[in-house]
Backbone bond lengths (Angstrom), bond angles and torsions (degrees), N, CA, C in turn:
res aa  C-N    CA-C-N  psi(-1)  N-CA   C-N-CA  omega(-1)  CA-C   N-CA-C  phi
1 X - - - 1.464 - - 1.538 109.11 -
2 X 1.515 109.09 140.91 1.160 100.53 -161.99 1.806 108.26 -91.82
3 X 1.150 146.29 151.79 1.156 150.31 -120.10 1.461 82.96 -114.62
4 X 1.842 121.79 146.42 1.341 93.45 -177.25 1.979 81.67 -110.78
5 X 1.837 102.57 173.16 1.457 122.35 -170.26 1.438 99.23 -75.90
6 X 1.102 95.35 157.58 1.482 123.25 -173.63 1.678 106.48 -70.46
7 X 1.019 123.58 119.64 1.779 126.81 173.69 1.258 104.50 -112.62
8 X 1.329 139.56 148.10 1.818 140.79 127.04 1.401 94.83 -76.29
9 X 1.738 76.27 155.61 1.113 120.29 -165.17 1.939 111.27 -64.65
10 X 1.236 127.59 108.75 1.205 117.41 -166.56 1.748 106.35 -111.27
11 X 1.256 125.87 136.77 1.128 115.83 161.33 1.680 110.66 -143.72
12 X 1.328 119.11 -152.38 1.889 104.08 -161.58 1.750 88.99 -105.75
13 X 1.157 134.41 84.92 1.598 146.58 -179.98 1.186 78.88 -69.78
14 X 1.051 140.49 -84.62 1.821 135.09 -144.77 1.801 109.40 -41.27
15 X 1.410 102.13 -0.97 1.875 114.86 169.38 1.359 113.29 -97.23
16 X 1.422 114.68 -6.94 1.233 115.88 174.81 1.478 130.57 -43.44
17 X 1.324 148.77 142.18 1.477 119.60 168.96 1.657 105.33 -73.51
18 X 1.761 83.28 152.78 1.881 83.91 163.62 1.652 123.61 8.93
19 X 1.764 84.93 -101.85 1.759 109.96 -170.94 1.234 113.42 -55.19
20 X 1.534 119.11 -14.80 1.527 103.39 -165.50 1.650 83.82 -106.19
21 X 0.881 145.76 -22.16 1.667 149.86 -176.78 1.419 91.49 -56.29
22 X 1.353 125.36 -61.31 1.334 125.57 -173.59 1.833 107.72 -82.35
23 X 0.845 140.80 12.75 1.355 153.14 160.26 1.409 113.10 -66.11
24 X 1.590 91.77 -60.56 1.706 109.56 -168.12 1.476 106.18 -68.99
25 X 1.811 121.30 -37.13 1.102 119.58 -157.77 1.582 87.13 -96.38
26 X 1.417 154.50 18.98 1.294 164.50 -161.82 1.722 87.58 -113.75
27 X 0.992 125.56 -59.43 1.371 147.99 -152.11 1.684 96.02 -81.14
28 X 1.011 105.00 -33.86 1.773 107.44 -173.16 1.733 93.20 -88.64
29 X 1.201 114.64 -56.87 1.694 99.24 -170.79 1.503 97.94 -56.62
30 X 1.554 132.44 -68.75 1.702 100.05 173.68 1.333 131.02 -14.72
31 X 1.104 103.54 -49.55 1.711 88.51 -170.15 1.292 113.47 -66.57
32 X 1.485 104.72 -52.94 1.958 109.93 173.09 1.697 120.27 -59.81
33 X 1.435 110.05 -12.24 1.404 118.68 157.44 1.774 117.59 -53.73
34 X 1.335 84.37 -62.51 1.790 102.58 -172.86 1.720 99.66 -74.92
35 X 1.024 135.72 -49.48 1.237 129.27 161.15 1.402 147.44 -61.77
36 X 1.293 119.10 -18.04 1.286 172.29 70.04 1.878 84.61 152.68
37 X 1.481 117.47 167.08 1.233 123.15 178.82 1.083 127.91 -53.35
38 X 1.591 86.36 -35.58 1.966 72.00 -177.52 0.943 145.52 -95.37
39 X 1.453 95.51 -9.34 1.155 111.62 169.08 1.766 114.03 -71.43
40 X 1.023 106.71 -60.01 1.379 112.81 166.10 1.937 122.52 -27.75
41 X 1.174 91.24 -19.40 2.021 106.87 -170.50 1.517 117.30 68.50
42 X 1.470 122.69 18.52 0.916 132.39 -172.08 1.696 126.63 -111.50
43 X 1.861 102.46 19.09 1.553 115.18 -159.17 2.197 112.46 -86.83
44 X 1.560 68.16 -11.12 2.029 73.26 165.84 1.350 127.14 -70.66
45 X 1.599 107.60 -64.46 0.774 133.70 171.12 1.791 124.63 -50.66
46 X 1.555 87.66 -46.85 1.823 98.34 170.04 1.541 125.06 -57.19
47 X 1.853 117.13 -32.92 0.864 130.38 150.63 1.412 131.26 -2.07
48 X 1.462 89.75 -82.90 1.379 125.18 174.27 1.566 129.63 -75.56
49 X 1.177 102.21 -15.35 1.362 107.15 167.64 1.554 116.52 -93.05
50 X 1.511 127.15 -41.54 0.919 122.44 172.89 1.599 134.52 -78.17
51 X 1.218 133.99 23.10 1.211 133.97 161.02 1.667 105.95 -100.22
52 X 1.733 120.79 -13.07 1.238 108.67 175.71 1.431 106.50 -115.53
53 X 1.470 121.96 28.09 1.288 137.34 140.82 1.384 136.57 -78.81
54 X 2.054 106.25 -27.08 1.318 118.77 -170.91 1.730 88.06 -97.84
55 X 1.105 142.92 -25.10 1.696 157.63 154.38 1.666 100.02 -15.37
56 X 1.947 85.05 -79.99 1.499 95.15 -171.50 1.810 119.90 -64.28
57 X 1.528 130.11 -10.84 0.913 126.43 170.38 1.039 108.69 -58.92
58 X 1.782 111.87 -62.21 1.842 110.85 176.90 0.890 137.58 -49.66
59 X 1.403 109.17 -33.74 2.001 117.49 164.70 1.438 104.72 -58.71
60 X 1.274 109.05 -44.66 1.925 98.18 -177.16 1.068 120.32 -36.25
61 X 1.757 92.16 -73.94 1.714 125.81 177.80 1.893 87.69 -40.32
62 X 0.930 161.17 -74.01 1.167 149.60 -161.96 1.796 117.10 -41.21
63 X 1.624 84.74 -63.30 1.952 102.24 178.40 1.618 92.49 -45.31
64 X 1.479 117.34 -62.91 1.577 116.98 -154.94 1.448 102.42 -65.81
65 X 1.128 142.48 1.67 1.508 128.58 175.76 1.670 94.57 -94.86
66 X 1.038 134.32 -45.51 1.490 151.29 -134.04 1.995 74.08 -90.03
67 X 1.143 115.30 -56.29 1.960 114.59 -172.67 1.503 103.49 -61.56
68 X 1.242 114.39 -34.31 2.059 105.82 -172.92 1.391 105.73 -93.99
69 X 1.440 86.06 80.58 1.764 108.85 145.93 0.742 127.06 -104.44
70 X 1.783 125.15 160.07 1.574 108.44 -136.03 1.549 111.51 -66.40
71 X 0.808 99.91 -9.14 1.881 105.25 -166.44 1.225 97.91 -74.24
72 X 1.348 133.48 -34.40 1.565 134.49 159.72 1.615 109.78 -58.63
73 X 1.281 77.40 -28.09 2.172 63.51 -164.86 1.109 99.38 -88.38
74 X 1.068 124.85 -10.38 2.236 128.05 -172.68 1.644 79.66 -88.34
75 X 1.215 127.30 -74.03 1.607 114.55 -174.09 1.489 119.90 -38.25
76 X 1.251 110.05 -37.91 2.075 104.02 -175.87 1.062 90.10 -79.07
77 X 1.534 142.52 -33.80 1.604 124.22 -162.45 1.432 90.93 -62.22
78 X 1.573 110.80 -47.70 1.883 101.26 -144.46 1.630 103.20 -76.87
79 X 1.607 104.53 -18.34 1.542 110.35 177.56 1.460 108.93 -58.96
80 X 1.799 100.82 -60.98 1.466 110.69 -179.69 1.866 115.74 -49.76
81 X 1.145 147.10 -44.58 1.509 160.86 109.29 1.999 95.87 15.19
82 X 1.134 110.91 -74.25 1.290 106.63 171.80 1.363 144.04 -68.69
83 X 1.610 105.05 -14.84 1.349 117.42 154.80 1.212 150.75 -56.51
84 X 1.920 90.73 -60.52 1.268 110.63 153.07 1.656 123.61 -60.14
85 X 0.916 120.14 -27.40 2.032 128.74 170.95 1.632 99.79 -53.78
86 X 1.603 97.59 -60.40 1.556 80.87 -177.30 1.467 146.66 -87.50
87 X 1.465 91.12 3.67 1.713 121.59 173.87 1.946 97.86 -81.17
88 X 1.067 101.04 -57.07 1.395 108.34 -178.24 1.969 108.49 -65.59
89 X 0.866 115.08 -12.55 1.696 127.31 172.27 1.442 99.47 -64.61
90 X 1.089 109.49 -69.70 1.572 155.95 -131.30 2.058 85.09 -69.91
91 X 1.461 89.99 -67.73 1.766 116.69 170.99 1.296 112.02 -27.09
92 X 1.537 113.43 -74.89 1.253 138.62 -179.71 1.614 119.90 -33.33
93 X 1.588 110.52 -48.62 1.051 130.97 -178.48 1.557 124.10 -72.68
94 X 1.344 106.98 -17.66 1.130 120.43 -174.70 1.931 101.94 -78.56
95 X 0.981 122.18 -23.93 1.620 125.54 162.47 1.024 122.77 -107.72
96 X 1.949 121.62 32.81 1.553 117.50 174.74 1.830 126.42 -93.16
97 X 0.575 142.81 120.58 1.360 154.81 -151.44 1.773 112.14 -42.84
98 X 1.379 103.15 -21.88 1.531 109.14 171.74 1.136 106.99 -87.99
99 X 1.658 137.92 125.68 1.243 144.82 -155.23 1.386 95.81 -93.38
100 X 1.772 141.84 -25.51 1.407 134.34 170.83 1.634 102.40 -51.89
101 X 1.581 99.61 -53.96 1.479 108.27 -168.75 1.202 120.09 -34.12
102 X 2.244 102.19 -53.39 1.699 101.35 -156.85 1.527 86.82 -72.42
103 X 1.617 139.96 -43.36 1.213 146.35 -156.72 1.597 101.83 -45.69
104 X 1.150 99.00 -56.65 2.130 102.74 171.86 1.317 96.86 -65.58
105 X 1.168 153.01 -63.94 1.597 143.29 -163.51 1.589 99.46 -42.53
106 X 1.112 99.56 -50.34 1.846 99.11 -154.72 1.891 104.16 -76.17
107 X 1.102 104.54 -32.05 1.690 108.34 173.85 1.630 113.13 -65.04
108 X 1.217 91.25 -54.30 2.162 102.67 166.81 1.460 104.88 -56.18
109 X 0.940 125.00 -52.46 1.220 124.76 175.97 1.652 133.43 -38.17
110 X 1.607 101.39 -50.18 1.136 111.26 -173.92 1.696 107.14 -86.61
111 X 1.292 108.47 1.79 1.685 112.43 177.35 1.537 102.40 -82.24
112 X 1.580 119.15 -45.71 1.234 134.12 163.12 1.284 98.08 -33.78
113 X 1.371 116.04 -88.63 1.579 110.85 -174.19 1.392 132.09 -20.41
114 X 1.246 118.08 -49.44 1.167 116.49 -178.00 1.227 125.05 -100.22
115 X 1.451 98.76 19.99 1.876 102.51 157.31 1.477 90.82 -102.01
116 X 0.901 138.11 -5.22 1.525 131.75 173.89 1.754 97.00 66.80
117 X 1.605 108.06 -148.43 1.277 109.26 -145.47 1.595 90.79 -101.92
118 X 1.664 111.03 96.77 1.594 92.90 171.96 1.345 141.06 -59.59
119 X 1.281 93.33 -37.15 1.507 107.69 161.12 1.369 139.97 -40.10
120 X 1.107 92.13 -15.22 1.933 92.20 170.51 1.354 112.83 -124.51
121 X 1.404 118.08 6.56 1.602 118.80 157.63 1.410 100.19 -62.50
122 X 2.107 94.41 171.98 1.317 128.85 -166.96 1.872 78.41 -66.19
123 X 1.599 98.64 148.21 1.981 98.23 150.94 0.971 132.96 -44.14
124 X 1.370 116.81 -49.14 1.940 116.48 170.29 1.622 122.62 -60.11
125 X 1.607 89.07 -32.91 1.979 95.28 -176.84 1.600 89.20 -60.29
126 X 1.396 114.79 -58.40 1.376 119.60 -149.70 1.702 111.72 -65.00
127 X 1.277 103.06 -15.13 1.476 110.63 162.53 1.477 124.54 -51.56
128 X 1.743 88.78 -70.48 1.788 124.47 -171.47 2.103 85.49 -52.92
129 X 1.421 122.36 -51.93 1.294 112.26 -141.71 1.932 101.91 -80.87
130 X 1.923 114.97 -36.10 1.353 112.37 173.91 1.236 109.92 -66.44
131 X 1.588 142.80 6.84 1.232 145.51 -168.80 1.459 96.35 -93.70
132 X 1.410 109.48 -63.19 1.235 107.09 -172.83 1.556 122.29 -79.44
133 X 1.382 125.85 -1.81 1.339 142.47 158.89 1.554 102.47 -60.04
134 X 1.496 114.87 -37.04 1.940 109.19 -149.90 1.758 78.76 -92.48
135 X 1.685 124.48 -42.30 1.385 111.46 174.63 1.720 124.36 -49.36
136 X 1.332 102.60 -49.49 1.302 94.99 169.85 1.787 134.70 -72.55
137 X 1.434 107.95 -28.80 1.558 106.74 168.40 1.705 117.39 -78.07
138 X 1.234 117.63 -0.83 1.381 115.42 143.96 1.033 150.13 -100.22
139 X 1.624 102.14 14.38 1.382 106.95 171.87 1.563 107.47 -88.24
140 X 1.663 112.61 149.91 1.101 136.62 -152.48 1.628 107.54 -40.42
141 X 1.353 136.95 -48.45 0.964 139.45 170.50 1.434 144.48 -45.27
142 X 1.712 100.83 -42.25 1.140 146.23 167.38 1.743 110.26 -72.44
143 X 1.482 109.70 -62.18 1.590 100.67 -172.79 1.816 111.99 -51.93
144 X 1.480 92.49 -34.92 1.775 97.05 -162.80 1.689 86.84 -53.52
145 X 0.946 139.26 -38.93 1.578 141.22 174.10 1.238 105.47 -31.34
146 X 1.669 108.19 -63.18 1.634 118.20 -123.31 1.997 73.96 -86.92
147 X 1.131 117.53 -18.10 1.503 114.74 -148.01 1.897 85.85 -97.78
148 X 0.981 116.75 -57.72 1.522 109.24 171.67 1.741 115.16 -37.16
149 X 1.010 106.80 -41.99 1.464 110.76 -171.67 1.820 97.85 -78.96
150 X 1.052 127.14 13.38 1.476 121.52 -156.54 1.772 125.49 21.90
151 X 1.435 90.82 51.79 1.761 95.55 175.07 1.243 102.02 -121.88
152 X 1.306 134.46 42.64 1.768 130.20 158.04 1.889 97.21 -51.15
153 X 1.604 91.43 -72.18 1.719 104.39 -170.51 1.625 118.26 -23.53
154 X 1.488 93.01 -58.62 1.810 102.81 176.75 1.488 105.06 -63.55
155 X 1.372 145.77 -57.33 0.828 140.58 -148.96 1.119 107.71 -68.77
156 X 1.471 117.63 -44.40 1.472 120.09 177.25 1.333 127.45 -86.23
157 X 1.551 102.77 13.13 1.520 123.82 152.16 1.536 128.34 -60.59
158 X 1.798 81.46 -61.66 1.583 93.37 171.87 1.331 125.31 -72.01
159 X 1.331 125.72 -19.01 1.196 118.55 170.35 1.679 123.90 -83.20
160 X 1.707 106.30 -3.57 1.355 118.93 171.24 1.816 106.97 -77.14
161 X 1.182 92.09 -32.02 1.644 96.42 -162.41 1.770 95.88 -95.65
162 X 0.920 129.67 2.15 1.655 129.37 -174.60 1.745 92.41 -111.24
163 X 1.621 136.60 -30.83 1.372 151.09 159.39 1.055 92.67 -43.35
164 X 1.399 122.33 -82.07 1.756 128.90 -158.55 1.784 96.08 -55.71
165 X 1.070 125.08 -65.39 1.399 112.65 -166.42 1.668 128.31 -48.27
166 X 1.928 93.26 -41.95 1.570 96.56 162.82 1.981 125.34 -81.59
167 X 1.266 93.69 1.07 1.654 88.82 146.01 1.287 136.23 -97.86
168 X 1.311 119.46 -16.78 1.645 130.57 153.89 1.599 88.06 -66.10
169 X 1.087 148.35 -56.48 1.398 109.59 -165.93 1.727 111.08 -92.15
170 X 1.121 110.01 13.34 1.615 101.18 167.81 1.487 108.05 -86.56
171 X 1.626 108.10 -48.40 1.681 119.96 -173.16 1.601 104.05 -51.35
172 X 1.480 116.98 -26.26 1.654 118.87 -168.66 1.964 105.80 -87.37
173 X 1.058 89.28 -27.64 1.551 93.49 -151.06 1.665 110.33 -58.14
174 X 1.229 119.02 -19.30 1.759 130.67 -168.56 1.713 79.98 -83.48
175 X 1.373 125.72 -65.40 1.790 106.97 -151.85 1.624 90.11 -78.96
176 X 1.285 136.75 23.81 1.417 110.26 -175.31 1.773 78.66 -116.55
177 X 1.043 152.06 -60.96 1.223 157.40 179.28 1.728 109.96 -32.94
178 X 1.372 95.43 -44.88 1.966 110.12 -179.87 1.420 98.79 -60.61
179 X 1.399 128.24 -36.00 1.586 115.58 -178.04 0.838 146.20 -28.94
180 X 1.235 165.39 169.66 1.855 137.56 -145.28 1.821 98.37 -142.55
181 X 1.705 97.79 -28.38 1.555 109.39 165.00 1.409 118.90 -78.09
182 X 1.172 119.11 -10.27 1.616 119.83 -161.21 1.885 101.85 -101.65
183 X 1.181 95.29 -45.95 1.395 101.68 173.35 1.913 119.16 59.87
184 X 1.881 99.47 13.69 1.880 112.98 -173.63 1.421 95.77 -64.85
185 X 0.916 159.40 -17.60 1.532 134.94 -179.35 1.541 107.49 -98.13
186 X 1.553 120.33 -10.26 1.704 108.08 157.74 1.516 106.97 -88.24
187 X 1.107 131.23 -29.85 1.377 136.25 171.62 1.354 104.95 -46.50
188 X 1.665 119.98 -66.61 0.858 121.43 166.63 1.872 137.90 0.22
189 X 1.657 83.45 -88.28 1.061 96.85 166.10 1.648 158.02 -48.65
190 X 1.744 84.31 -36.55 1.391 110.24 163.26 1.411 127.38 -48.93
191 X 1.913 100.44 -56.98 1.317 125.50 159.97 1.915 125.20 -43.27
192 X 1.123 89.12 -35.14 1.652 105.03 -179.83 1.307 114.11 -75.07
193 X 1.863 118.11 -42.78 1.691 136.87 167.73 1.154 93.88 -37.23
194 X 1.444 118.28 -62.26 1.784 132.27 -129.34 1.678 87.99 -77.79
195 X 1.388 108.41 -55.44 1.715 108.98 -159.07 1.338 106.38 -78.93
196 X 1.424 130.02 -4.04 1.461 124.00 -178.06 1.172 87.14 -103.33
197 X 1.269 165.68 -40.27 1.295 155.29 133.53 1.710 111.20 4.73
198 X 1.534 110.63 -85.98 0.843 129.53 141.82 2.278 119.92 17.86
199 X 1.589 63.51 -94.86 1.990 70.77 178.34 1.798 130.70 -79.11
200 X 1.692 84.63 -11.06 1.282 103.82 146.70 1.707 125.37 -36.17
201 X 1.272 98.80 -75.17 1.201 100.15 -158.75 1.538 105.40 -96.58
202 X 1.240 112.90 4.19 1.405 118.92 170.96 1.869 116.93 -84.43
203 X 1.436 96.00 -0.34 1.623 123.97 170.40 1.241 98.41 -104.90
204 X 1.142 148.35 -36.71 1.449 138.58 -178.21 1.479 102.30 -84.80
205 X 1.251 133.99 -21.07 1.291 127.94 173.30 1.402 118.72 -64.55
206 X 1.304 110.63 -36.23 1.646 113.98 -178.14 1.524 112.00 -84.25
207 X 1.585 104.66 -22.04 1.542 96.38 -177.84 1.656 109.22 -84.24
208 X 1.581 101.43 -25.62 1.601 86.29 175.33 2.130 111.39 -97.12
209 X 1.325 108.72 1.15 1.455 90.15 161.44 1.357 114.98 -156.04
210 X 1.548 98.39 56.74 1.620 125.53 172.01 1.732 123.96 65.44
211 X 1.467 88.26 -165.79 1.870 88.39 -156.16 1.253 99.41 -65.65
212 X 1.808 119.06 -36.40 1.157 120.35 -164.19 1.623 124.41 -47.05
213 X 1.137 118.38 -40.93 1.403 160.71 97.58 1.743 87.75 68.08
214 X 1.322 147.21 93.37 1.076 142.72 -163.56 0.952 138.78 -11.64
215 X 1.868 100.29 56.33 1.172 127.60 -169.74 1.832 124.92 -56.08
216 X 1.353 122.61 -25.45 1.575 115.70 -167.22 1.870 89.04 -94.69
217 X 1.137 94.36 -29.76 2.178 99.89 -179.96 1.803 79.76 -53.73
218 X 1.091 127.71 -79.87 1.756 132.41 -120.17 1.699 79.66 -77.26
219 X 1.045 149.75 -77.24 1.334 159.20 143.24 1.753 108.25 24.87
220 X 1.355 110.03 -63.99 1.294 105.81 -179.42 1.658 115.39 -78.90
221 X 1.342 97.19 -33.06 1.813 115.81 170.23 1.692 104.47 -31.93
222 X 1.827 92.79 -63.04 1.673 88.90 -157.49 1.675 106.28 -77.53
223 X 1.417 119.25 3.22 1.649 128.90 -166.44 1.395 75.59 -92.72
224 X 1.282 145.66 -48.83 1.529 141.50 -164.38 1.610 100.86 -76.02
225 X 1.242 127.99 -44.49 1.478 121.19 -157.13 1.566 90.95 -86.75
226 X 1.507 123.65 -22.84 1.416 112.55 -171.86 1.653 107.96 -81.73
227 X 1.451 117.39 -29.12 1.432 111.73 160.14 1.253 127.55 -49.61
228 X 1.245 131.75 -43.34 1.250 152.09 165.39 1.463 117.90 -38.13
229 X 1.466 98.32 -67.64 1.670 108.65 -169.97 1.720 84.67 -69.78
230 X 1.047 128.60 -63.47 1.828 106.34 -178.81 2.090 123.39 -41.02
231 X 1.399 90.69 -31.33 1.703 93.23 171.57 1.685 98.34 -57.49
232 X 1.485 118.75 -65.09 1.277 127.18 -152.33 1.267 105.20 -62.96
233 X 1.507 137.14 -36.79 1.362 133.45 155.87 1.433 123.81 -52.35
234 X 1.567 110.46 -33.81 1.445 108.30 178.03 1.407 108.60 -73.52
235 X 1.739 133.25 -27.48 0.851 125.12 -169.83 1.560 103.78 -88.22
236 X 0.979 122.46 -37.43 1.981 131.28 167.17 1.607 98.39 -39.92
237 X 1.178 116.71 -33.37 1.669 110.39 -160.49 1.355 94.04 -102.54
238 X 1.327 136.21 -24.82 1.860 116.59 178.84 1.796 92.35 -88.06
239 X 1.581 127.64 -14.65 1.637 93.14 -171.82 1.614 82.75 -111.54
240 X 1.492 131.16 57.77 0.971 136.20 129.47 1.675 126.48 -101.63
241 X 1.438 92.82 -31.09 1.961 113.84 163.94 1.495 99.49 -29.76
242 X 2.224 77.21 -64.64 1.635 84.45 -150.83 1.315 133.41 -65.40
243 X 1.408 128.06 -21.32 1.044 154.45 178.06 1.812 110.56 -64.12
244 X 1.307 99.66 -50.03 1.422 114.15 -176.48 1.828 109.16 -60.25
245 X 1.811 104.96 -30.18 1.141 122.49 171.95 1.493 125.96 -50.99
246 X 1.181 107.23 -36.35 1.326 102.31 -172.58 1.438 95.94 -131.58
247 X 1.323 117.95 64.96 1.200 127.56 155.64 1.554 117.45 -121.00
C-alpha cells in the first residue's frame, strides 16, 4: 500500500478573530525563529511574509487601545482581583494540615505554573490564556481538586468575569475592523497569501527530499495549527450560543 504524503494541518484561519489571528501567526514566527529560515528553506518566501505580519501587529495594537474603555479596564481589574484570590487560595493550601488538601494544592498548582504569570500578558493573551486554564481545571480530574479545595464558586467566578470581557471584545470587533485607518482585513489577507505560500512549499519540500524533511519544525507546526482550528470552533460555537440568545 502505497504510503500517503505528508500534509499540515490546514483549516480556514482567515476566521480567526483579530487577537487570536495574530496569536497563531506570533506562535509560527517562534518556531521559524528557533529554527530559523534558512535553514528551514523557507527564507524567500518568509521575506515576504513577514513585514505584513509585523503591519498587522500594529493595526491590532491600534484596535486594542480604541477597545479599553473603562468598562474594560474595570472588568480586567475585577477579573485580575479574582485571579490572584484564586492563585493565592490555591498557595495557601499547599501548607494545610490535611495531607488530601496540600496533595490537591500542589497538582493545581503546578497547572498554574505553566501558564506562567497571566497577569502581565497583553489583555487579549490574558483572555485567550484564563480560558484555557478554566477548560483545563474542569476537566474531571482536575475539578475533583478544584472542589476539595472549595474553589468551584471562585473559579467559576473567574471564568464569568473573563466571558463578559471577551464579549465586550467580540460585540466591538466588526466596527473596529470597518475602520478606514486600520485597513486589518486587507492586512489580513495579505498575511494569509504570504503564509499559505509558505506551507505550501514547506509540503513540497518533503515530497521532493523526504519525510525527514524538517521534520521536528513541521511536527510542532501542525500541534500549533491544531490548537487553533479547535479555538476557531470553540469560538464558532459561543457566537452561535450567542445569537441563539437573543432570539
Amino acid at each position: 500500500m502505497k504510503k500517503a504524503a505528508f500534509t499540515l494541518i490546514r483549516f480556514r484561519y482567515e476566521h480567526l478573530r483579530n487577537e487570536t489571528h495574530v496569536e497563531l501567526h506570533r506562535n509560527f514566527n517562534a518556531l521559524v525563529d528557533q529554527f530559523s529560515a534558512e535553514t528551514l528553506g523557507i527564507d524567500p518566501l518568509y521575506a515576504v511574509y513577514k513585514p505584513w505580519y509585523d503591519e498587522e501587529v500594529t493595526a491590532l495594537d491600534v484596535i486594542r487601545k480604541s477597545w479599553l474603555t473603562g468598562e474594560m479596564k474595570k472588568g480586567d481589574r475585577e477579573r485580575g482581583l479574582l485571579y490572584r484570590g484564586f492563585a493565592g487560595q490555591v498557595k495557601s493550601y499547599r501548607y494545610h494540615f490535611d495531607a488530601d488538601r496540600r496533595k490537591a494544592a500542589q497538582a493545581l498548582g503546578s497547572i498554574l505554573k505553566h501558564y506562567g504569570n497571566i497577569e502581565r500578558r497583553r489583555f487579549y493573551e490574558k483572555t485567550a490564556a484564563i480560558a484555557d486554564l478554566h477548560r483545563e481545571l474542569v476537566k474531571p480530574e482536575n475539578f475533583v481538586r478544584v472542589t476539595a479545595l472549595g474553589l468551584v464558586e471562585w473559579l467559576e467566578a473567574l471564568a464569568q468575569a473573563n466571558l463578559h470581557i471577551e464579549e465586550l471584545f467580540m460585540a466591538r470587533v466588526d466596527e473596529a475592523a470597518q475602520r478606514p485607518d486600520i485597513h486589518m482585513r486587507s492586512i489580513r489577507r495579505e498575511v494569509d497569501k504570504a503564509f499559505r505560500s509558505i506551507l505550501d512549499l514547506l509540503e513540497s519540500l518533503v515530497r521532493v527530499k523526504g519525510e525527514g524533511t524538517n521534520k521536528a519544525f513541521l511536527a510542532e507546526l501542525n500541534t500549533c495549527m491544531t490548537r487553533y482550528r479547535d479555538i476557531l470552533a470553540q469560538e464558532a460555537g459561543r457566537r452561535k450560543a450567542a445569537v441563539g440568545s437573543f432570539q
